[in-house]
C-alpha positions as CSV (number, residue, x, y, z in Angstrom):
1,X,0.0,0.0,0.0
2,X,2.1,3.5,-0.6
3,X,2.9,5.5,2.5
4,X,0.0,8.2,1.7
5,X,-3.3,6.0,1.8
6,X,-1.6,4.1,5.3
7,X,-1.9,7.6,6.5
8,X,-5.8,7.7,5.3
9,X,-6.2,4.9,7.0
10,X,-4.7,5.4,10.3
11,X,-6.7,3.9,13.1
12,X,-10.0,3.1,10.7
13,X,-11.4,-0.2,11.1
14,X,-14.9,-1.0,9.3
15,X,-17.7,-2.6,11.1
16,X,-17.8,-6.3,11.3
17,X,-20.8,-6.4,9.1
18,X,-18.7,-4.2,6.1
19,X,-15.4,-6.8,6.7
20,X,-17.4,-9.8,6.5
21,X,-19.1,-8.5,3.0
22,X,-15.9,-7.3,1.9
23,X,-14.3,-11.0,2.4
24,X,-17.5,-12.4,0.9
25,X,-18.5,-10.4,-1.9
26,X,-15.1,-8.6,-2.6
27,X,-16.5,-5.0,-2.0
28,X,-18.5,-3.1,0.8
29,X,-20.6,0.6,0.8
30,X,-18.7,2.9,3.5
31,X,-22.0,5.6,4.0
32,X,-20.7,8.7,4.7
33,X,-16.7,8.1,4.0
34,X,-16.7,12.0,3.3
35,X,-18.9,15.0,4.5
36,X,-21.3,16.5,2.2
37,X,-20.0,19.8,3.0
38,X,-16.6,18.6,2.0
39,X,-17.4,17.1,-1.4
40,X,-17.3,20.2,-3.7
41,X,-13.5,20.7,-2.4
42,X,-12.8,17.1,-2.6
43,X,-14.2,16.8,-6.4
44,X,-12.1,19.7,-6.9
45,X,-8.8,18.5,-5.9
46,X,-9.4,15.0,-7.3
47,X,-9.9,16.6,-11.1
48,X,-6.9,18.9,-10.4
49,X,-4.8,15.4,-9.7
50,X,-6.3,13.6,-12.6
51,X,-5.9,16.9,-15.3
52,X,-2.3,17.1,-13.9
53,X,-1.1,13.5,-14.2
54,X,0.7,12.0,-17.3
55,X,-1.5,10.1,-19.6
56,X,0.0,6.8,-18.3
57,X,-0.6,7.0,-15.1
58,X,-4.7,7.5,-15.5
59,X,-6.8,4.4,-15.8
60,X,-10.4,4.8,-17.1
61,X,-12.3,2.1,-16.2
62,X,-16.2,1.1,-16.2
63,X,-17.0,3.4,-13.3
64,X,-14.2,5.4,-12.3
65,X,-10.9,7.5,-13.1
66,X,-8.2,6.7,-11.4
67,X,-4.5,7.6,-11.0
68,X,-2.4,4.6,-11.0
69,X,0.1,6.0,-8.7
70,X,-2.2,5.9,-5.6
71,X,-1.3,8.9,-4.4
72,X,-2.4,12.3,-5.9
């Protein structure tokens, strides 16, 4: 995992419910992982990565744009 998303993470732990369905079913829904006041400025700097990153380091995929780097 690179050094910036073990920071993210830093003393989470999902509910026992979410680990057991993420084991089972290979994903989980996290409600509320970001504050609806917060998501304009989030949005924000998440284009800003993606606009600025070199064309081989973006993935498009069936649902999302990521940057393959993992850190942005």
């Amino acid at each position: 995992m690179p050094d910036c998303l073990s920071a993210y993470l830093d003393g989470f732990e999902l509910p026992a419910g979410s680990s057991r369905e993420l084991d089972e079913a290979g994903f989980t829904i996290v409600p509320g992982p970001v504050p609806a006041a917060d998501l304009d400025r989030l949005r924000a700097a998440y284009d800003a990565a993606i606009s600025g990153a070199a064309p081989g380091d973006i993935k498009v995929g069936s649902s999302t744009t990521r940057d393959s780097t993992g850190c942005t």
